[in-house]
N, CA, C and O atoms as a DFTB+ gen file, in Angstrom:
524 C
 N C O
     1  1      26.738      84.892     170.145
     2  2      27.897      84.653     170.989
     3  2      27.821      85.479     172.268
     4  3      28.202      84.942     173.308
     5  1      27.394      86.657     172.294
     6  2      27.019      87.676     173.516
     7  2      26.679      87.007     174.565
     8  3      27.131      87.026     175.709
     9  1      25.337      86.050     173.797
    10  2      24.237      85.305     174.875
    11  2      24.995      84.123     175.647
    12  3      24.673      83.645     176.734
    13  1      25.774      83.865     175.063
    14  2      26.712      83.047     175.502
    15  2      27.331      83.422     176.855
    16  3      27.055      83.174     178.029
    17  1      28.456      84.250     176.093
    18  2      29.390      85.118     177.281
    19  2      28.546      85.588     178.416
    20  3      28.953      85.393     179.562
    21  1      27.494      86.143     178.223
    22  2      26.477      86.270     179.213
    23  2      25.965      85.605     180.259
    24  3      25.537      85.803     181.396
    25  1      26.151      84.772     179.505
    26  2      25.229      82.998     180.331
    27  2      26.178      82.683     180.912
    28  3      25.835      82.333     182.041
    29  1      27.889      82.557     180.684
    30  2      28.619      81.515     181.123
    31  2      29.297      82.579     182.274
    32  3      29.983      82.281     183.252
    33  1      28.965      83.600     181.921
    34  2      29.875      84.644     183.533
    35  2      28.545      84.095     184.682
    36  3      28.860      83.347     185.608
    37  1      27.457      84.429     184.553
    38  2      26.521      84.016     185.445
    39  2      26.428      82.571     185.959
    40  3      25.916      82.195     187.013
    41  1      27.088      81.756     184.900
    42  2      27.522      80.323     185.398
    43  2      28.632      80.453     186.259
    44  3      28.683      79.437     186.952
    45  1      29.608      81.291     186.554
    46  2      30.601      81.090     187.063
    47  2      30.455      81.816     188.602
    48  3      31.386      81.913     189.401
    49  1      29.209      82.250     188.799
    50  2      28.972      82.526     190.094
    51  2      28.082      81.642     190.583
    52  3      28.207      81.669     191.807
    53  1      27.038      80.680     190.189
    54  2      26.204      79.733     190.519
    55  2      26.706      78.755     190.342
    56  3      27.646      78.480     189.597
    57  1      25.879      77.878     191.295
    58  2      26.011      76.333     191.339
    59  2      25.280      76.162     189.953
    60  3      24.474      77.049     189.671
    61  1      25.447      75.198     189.108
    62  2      24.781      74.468     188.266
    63  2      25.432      73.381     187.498
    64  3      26.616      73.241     187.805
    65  1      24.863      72.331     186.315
    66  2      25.253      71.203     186.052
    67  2      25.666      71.687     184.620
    68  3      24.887      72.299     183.888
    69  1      26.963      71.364     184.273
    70  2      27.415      71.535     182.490
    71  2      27.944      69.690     182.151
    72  3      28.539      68.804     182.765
    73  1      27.294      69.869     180.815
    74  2      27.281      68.428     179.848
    75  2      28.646      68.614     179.848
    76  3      29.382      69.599     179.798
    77  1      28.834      67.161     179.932
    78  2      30.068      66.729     179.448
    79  2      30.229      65.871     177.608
    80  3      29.895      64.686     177.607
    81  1      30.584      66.314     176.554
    82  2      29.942      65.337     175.382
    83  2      30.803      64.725     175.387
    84  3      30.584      63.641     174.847
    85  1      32.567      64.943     176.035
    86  2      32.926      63.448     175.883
    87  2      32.953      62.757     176.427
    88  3      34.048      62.194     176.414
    89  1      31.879      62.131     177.387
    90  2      31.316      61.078     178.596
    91  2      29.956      61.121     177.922
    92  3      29.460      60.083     177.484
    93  1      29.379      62.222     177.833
    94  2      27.902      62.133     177.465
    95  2      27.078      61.770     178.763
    96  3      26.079      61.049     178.790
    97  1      27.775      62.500     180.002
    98  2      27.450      63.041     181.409
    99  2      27.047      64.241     181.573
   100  3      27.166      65.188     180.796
   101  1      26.325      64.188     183.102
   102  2      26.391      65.950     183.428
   103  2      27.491      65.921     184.489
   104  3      27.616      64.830     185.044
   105  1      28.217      66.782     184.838
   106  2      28.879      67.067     185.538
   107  2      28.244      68.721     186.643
   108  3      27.611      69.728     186.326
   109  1      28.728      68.320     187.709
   110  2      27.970      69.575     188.985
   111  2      29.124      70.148     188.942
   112  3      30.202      69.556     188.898
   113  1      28.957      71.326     188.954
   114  2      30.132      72.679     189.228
   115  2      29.287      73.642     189.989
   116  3      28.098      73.929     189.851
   117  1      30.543      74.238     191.154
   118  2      29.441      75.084     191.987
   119  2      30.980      75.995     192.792
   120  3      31.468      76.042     193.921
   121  1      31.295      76.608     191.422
   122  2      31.929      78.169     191.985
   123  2      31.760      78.722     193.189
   124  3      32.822      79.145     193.646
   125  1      30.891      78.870     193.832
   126  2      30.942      79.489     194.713
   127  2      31.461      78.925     196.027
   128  3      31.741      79.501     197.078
   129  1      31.493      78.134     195.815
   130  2      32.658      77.071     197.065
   131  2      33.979      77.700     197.275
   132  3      34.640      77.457     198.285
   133  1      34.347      78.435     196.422
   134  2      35.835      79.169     196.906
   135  2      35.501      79.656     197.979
   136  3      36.286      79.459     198.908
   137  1      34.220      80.475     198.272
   138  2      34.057      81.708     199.472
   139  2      33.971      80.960     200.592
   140  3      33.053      81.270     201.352
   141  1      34.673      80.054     200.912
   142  2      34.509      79.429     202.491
   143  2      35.707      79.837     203.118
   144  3      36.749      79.781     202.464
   145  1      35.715      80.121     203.941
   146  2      36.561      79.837     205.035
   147  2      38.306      79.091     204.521
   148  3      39.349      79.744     204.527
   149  1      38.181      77.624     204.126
   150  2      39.149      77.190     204.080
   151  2      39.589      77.443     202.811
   152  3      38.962      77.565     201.759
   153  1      41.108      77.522     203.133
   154  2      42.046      77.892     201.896
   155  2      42.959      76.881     201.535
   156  3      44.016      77.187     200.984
   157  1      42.562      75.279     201.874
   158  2      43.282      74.528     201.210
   159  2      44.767      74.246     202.174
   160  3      45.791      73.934     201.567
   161  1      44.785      74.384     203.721
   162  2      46.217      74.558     204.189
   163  2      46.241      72.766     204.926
   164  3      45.501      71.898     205.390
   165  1      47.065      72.942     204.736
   166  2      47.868      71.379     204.857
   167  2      47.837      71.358     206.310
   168  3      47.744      72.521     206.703
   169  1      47.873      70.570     207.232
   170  2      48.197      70.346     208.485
   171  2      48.642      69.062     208.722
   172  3      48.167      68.219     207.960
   173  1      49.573      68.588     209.728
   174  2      50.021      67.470     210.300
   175  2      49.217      66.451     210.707
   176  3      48.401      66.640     211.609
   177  1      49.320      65.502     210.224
   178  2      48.199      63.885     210.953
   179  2      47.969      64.412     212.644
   180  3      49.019      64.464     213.285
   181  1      46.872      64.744     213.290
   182  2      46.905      64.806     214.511
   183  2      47.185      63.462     215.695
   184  3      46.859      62.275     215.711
   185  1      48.002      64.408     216.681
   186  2      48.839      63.218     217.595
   187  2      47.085      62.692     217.904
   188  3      45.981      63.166     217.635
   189  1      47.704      61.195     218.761
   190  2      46.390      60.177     219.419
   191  2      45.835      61.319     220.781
   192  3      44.634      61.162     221.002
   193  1      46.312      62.089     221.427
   194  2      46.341      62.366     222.267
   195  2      44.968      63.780     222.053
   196  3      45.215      64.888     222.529
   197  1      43.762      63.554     221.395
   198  2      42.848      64.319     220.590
   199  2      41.912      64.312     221.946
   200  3      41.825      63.366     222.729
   201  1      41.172      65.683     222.056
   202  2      40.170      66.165     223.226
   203  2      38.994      65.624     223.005
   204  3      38.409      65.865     221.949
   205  1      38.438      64.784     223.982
   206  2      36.720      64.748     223.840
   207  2      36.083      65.942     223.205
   208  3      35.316      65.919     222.243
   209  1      36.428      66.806     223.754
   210  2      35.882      67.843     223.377
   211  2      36.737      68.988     223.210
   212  3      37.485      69.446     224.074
   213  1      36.557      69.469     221.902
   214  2      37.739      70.578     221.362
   215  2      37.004      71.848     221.055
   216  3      36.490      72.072     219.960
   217  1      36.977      72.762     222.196
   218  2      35.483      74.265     222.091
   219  2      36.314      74.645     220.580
   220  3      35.509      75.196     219.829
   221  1      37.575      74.515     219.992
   222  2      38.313      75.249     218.713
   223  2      37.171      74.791     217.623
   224  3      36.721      75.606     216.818
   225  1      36.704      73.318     217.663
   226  2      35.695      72.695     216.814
   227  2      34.698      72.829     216.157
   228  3      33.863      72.008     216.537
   229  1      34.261      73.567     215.191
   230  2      32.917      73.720     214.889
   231  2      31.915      72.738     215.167
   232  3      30.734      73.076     215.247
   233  1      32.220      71.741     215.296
   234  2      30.737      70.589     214.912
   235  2      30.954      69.975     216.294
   236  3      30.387      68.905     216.513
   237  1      31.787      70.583     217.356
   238  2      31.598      69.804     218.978
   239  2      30.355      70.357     218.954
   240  3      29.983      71.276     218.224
   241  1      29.512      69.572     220.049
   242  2      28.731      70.194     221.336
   243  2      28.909      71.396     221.714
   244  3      30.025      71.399     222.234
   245  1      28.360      72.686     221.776
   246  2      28.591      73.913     222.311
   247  2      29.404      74.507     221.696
   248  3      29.256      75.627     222.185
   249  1      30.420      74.634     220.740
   250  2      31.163      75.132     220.102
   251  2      30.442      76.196     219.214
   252  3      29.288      76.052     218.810
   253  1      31.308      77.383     218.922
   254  2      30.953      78.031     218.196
   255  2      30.949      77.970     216.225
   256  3      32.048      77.560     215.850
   257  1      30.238      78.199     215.331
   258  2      30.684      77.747     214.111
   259  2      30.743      79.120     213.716
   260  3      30.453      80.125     214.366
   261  1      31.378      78.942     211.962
   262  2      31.794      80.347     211.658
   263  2      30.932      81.383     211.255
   264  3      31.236      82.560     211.061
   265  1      29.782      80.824     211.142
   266  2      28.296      81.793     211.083
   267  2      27.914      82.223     212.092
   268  3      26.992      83.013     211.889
   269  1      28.222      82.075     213.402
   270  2      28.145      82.793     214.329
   271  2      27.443      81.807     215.645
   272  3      27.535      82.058     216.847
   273  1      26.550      80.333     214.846
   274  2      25.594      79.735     215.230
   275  2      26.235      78.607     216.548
   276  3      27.234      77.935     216.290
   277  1      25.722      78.523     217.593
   278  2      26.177      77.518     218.463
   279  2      25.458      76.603     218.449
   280  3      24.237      76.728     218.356
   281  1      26.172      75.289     218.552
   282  2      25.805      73.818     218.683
   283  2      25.142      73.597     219.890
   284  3      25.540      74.022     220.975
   285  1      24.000      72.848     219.686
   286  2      23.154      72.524     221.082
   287  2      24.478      71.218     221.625
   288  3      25.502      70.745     221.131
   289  1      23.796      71.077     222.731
   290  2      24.889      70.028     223.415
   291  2      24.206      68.945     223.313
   292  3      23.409      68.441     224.104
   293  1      24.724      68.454     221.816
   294  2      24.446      67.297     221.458
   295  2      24.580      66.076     222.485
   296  3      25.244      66.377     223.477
   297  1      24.118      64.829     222.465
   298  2      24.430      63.956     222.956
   299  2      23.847      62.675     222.002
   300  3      23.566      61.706     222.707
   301  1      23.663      62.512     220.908
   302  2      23.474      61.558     219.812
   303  2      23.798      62.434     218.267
   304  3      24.429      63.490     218.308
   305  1      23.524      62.128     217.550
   306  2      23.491      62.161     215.781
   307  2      22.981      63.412     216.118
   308  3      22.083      63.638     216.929
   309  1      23.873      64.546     215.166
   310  2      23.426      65.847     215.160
   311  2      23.165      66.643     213.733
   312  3      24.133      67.224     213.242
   313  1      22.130      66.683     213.177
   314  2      22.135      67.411     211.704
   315  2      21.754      68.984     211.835
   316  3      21.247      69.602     212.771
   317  1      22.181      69.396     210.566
   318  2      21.975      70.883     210.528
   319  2      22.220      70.601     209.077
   320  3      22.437      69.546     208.480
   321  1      22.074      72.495     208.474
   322  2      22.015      72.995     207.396
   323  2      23.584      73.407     207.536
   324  3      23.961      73.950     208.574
   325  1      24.610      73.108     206.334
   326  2      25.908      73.621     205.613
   327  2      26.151      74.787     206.227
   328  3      25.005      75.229     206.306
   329  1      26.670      75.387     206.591
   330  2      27.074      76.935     206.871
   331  2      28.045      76.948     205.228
   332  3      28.823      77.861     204.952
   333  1      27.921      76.392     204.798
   334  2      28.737      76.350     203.255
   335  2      28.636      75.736     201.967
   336  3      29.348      75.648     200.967
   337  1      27.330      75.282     202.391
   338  2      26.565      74.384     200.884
   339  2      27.327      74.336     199.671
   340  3      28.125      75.257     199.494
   341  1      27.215      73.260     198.626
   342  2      27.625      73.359     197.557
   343  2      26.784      73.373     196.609
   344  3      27.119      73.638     195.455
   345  1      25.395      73.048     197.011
   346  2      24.249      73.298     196.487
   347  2      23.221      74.260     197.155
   348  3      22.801      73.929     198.264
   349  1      22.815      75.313     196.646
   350  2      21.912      76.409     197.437
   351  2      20.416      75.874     196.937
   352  3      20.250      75.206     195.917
   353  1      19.478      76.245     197.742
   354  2      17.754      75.734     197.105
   355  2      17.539      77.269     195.669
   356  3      16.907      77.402     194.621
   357  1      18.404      78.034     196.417
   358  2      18.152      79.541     195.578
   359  2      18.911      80.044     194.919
   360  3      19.848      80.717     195.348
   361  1      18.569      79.737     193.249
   362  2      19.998      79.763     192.263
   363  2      18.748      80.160     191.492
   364  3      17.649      79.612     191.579
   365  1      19.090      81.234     190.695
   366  2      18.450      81.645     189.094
   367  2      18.541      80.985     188.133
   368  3      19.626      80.655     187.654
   369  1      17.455      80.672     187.677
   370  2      17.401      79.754     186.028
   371  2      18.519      79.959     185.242
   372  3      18.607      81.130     184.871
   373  1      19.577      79.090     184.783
   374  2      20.301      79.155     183.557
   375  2      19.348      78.710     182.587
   376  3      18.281      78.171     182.880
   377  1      19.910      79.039     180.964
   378  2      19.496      78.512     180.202
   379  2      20.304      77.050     180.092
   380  3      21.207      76.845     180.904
   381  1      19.956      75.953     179.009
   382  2      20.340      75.266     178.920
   383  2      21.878      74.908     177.867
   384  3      22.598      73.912     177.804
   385  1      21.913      76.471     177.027
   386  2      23.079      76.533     176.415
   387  2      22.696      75.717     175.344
   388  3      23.684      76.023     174.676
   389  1      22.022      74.839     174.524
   390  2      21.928      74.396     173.569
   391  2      22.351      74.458     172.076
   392  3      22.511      73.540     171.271
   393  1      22.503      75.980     171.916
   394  2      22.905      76.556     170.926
   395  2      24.411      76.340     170.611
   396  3      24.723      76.529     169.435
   397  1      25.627      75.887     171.675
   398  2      26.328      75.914     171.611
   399  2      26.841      74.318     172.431
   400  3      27.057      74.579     173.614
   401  1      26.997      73.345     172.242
   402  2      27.270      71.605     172.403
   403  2      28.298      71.852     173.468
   404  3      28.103      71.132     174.447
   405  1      29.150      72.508     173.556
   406  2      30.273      72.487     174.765
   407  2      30.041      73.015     175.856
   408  3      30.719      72.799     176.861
   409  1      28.416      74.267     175.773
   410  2      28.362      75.207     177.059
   411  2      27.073      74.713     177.110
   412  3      26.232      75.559     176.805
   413  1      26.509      73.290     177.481
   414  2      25.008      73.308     177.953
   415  2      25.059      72.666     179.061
   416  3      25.604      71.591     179.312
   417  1      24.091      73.812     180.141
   418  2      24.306      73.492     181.154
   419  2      22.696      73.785     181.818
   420  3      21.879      74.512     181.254
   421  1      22.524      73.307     182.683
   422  2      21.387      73.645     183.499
   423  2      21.527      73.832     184.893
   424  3      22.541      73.233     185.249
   425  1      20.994      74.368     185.803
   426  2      20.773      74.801     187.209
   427  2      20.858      73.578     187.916
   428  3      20.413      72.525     187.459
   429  1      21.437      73.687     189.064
   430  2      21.686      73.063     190.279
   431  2      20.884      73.548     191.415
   432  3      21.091      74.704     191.782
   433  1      20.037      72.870     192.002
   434  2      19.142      73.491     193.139
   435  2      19.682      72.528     194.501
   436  3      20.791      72.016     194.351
   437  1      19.252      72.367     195.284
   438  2      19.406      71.009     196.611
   439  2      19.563      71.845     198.185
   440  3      19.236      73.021     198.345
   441  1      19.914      71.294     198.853
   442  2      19.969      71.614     200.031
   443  2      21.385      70.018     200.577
   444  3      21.392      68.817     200.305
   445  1      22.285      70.855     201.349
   446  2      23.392      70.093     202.058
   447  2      23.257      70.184     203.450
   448  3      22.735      71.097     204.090
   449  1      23.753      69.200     203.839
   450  2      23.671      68.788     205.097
   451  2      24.817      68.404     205.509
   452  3      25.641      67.999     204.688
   453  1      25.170      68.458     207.140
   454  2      26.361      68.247     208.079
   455  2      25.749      67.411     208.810
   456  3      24.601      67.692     209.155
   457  1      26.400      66.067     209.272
   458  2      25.943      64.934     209.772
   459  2      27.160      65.349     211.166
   460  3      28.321      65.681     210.926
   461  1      26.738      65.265     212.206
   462  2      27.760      64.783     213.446
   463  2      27.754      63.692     214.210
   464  3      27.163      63.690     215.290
   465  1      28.297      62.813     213.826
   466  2      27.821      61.490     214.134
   467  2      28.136      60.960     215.878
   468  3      27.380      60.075     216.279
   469  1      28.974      61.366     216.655
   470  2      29.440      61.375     217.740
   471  2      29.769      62.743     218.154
   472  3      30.496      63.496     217.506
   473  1      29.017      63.117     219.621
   474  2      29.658      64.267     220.452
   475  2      31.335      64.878     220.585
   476  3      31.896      65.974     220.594
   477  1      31.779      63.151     220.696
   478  2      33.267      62.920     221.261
   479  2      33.950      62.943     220.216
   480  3      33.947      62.030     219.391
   481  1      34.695      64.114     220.117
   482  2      35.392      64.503     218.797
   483  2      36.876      63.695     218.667
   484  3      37.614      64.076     217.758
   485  1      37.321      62.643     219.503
   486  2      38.765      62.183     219.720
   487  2      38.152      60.834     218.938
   488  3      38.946      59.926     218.694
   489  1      36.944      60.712     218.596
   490  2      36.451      58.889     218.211
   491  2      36.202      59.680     216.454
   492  3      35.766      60.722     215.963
   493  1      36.856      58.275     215.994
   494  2      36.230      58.619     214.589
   495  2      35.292      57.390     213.946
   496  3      35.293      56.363     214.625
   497  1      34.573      57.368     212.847
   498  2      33.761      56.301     212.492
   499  2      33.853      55.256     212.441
   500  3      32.825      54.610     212.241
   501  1      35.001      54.634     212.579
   502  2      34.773      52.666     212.297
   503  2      35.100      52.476     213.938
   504  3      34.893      51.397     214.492
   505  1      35.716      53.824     214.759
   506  2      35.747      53.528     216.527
   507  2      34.303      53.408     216.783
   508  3      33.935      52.680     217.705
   509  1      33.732      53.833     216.306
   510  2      31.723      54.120     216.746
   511  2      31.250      52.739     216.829
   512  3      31.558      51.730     216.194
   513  1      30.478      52.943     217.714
   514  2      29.288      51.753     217.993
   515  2      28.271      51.827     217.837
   516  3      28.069      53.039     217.759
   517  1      26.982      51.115     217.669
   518  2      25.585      51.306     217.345
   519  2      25.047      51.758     218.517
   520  3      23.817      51.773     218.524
   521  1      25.753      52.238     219.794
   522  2      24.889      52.383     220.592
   523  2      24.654      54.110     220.650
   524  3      23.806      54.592     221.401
């Protein structure tokens, strides 16, 4: 039971996958998503009256993000690496928990990505065009 308690505190700081037996799924859990930035706060539908460009924005053109990193001045489709992943490439082996049918779980590895699909932060996706 030790090995257990052991295993499942170290689960609760890593990303990794725990069985589900009554689906007879895996399910992804990844604790460490609390440590971002956002705390879940509600805000108002924003008025129509939204900035091409909002420097407050993380993912504008030139804007600053909360890692410190500035946006090149995009002008098409902009990718980068998460400043907040929900999957890290660098997570320590869990065991698989086997010994115990309710706590088997295995490691979560991956890499996340932020898509910016338009510069112009006032357009949202079905406004977009193929051009």
């Amino acid at each position: 039971m030790e090995e257990i308690i052991k295993e499942n505190g170290e689960q609760r700081k890593h990303q990794h996958i725990r069985y589900n037996p009554l689906k007879d799924d895996w399910v992804l859990v990844c604790p460490h998503r609390m440590r971002r930035p956002w705390a879940g706060q509600v805000e108002k539908v924003p008025e129509l009256d939204v900035p091409q460009h909002d420097p407050n924005n993380p993912l504008c053109p030139r804007s600053q993000r909360s890692n410190g990193e500035i946006n090149p001045d995009y002008t098409e489709t902009f990718v980068f690496d998460n400043d907040f992943p929900a999957i890290l490439e660098d997570c320590p082996e869990l065991s698989d928990g086997e010994s115990d049918p309710l706590f088997r779980t295995v490691s979560a590895k991956g890499k996340c990505r932020v898509i910016c699909f338009h510069p112009n932060s006032s357009i949202s996706l079905p406004l977009m065009t193929n051009e």
